[in-house]
Phi, psi and omega in degrees: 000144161279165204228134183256148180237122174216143203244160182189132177288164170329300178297323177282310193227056188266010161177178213281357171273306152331293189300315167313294180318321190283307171306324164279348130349271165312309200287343195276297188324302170275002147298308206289344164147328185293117152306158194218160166220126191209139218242108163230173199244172172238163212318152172302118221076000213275327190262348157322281201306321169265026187238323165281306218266010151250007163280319195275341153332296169193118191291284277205042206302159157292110126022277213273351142304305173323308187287281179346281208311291186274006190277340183299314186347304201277349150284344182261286169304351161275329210284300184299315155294333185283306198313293188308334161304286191306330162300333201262010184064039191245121187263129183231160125228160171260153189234126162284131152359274176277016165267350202286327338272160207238076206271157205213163151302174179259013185292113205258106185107349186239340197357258332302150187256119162255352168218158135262118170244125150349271172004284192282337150298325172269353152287324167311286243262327166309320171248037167129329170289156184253337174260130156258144164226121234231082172325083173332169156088333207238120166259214154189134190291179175291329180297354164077012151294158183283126177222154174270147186259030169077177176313141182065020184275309194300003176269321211274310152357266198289356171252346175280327166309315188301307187253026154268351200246019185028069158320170170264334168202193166198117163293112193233114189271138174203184188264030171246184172255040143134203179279149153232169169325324177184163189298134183283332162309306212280318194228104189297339170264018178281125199241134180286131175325121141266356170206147163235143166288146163010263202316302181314297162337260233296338175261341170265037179227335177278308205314333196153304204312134197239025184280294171263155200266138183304342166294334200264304236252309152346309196282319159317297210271353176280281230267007166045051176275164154250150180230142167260096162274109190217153173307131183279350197272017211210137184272126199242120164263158169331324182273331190309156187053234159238151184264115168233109199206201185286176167299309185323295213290357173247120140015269223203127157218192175276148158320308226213125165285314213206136168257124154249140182236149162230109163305332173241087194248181157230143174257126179242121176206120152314124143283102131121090184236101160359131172234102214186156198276174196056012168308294209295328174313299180322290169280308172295356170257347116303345162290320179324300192309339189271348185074038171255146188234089191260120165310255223256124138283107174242162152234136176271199194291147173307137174222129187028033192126319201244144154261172145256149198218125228222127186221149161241168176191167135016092163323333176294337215226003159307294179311331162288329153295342175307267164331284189331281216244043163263326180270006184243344159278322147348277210278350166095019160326285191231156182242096178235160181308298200207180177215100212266133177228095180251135209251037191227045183220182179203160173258097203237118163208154170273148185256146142188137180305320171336312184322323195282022088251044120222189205271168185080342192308334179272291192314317203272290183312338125354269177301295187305335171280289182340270166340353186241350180085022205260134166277115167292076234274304158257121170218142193214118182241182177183180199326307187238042164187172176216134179215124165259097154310142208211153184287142204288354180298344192238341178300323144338285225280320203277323158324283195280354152270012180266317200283297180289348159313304217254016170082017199267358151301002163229167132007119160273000000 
């Protein structure tokens, strides 16, 4: 038989009528001829909730409890969608993490997954089941613990089955009905994708975009899986959602696919920084170590010696970046005049592969924030994108004029 991979989100299997809704899905799937592996997550809020009631347990929680506590969620919705298959006579079962086993590092909350051994799915399926229903989110370490793959881990979940057992697809059902040009909240004239590439995906999925987790769309483009995204709430045919898949495989596109945002950045800047080699080692290396996840980097020009060195990372992760490197001027690492946080910014870039060949893609952008009055703060590019920082009270403003700049309410 050939074989599907289909994954459904929180929100998709948020009470026992969804999970009916999500199971009907399936049951279409397999009439049409498929065996399915299908990957769920747990219901919505559910993990919110076992993530407080182990903070409020213990602020100074075990790792590997943490993962046990929160991994059940995603067992009560595979338990359940298997029930509910069976009612509709779809012979299921559900698989926990370590039955399969979905074996992971020991980074507890953190996982990477180094293996799927195959085996114990495909004798079910030899004898006769037509569904595996697969707790998302979940392994098992070499120690034989339960450990979880972060947040959004069951997208990483469903695209690592899809290229161990080399689906035919892999489906990631969720409640909006596929990528768009830009978020539909903000631009109401934002138009949905039918097809995007690897890359692109993969910079609007670190960038903000919040339809896929950036690890799954990593694991797609190693592993050439195509993936679909589309709505569970909406009756879905062969053409429905999006295709995020190689480049070869698109036509035609716009220079520029896409606008991402991230709302809650911060801007950081050393004064007065030494200016000698291994400064930047000096600073960016206790951040690392502090778990600060720093983006976009400029120094501006040397003035007698000194620079200023300029960073953005997370508004969440400022005090911590604080601490580093008030304990790297401590230690005599490093020295500066002052350390400036302005925490009043957001992050706006355009995506598109098109960029690698032509020319202009900065200058129209440019101009358009400009014509709008937007000051730019930051800037950082790279093969297929640009990204600015601008004070975030403009960020709307910057979303729908960018969107209307680069034309992405048509077609190419």
């Amino acid at each position: 038989m050939p074989l599907l991979v289909m994954k459904f989100g929180g929100t998709s299997v948020g009470g026992l009528g969804r999970i009916r809704n999500a199971a009907e899905k399936v049951r279409r799937e397999v009439a049409r001829g498929y065996d399915v592996i299908v990957i769920v997550s747990a219901m919505s809020g559910k993990t919110n909730e076992l993530v407080d009631w182990v903070e409020k347990t213990s602020p100074f929680f075990d790792a590997r409890e943490y993962d046990a506590v929160v991994s059940s969620g995603e067992n009560v919705t595979a338990g359940l969608m298997a029930l509910t298959l069976q009612e509709m006579d779809v012979p299921a079962r559900s698989w926990q993490g370590w039955q399969v086993p979905l074996q992971t590092t020991s980074a507890h909350s953190a996982a990477r997954i180094l293996d799927i051994p195959r085996a114990n799915i495909d004798a079910k399926f030899t004898e006769g089941m037509r569904v595996a229903v697969i707790a998302g989110f979940q392994g098992i370490s070499p120690e034989g613990r339960i450990t979880t793959l972060g947040r959004g881990g069951s997208d990483t979940t469903a695209v690592a089955f899809a290229a161990a057992f080399g689906a035919e697809r892999c489906d990631i059902y969720t409640d909006v009905d596929g990528v768009y040009t830009t978020d539909p909240r903000i631009e109401d004239k934002a138009r949905k994708l039918d097809r995007i590439a690897f890359e692109e995906m993969l910079e609007l999925a670190s960038l903000g975009a919040k339809v896929l987790q950036t690890r799954s769309v990593e694991l797609a483009m190693r592993f050439n899986v195509r993936l679909r995204v589309l709505s569970s709430f909406e009756d879905n045919d062969e053409n429905s959602g999006t295709l995020v898949c190689p480049e070869e495989d698109i036509m035609e596109s716009n220079v520029v696919s896409g606008i991402a945002y991230s709302r809650d950045e911060a801007k950081m800047t050393l004064i007065s920084v030494a200016d000698r080699p291994g400064i930047a080692a000096a600073i960016f290396g206790p951040l690392a170590e502090a778990g600060v996840n720093v983006d976009m980097i400029v120094q501006n020009i040397s003035e007698e010696g000194h620079t200023d060195m300029t960073f953005s990372c997370p508004v969440g992760q400022v005090a911590r970046a604080d601490k580093a490197m008030q304990a790297a001027r401590l230690r005599g690492d490093i020295n500066f005049n002052d350390l400036v946080a302005d925490k009043e910014v957001a992050k706006v870039s355009v995506v598109g592969i098109g960029m690698r060949s032509h020319a202009g893609v900065a200058s129209q952008m440019f101009k358009a924030l400009a014509a709008e009055g937007i000051n730019i703060k930051v800037i950082t590019t790279s093969e297929i994108k640009i990204s600015v920082l601008i004070d975030r009270k403009y960020m709307e403003l910057a979303v729908q004029a960018l969107h209307d700049a680069f034309g992405l309410d048509k077609a190419a």
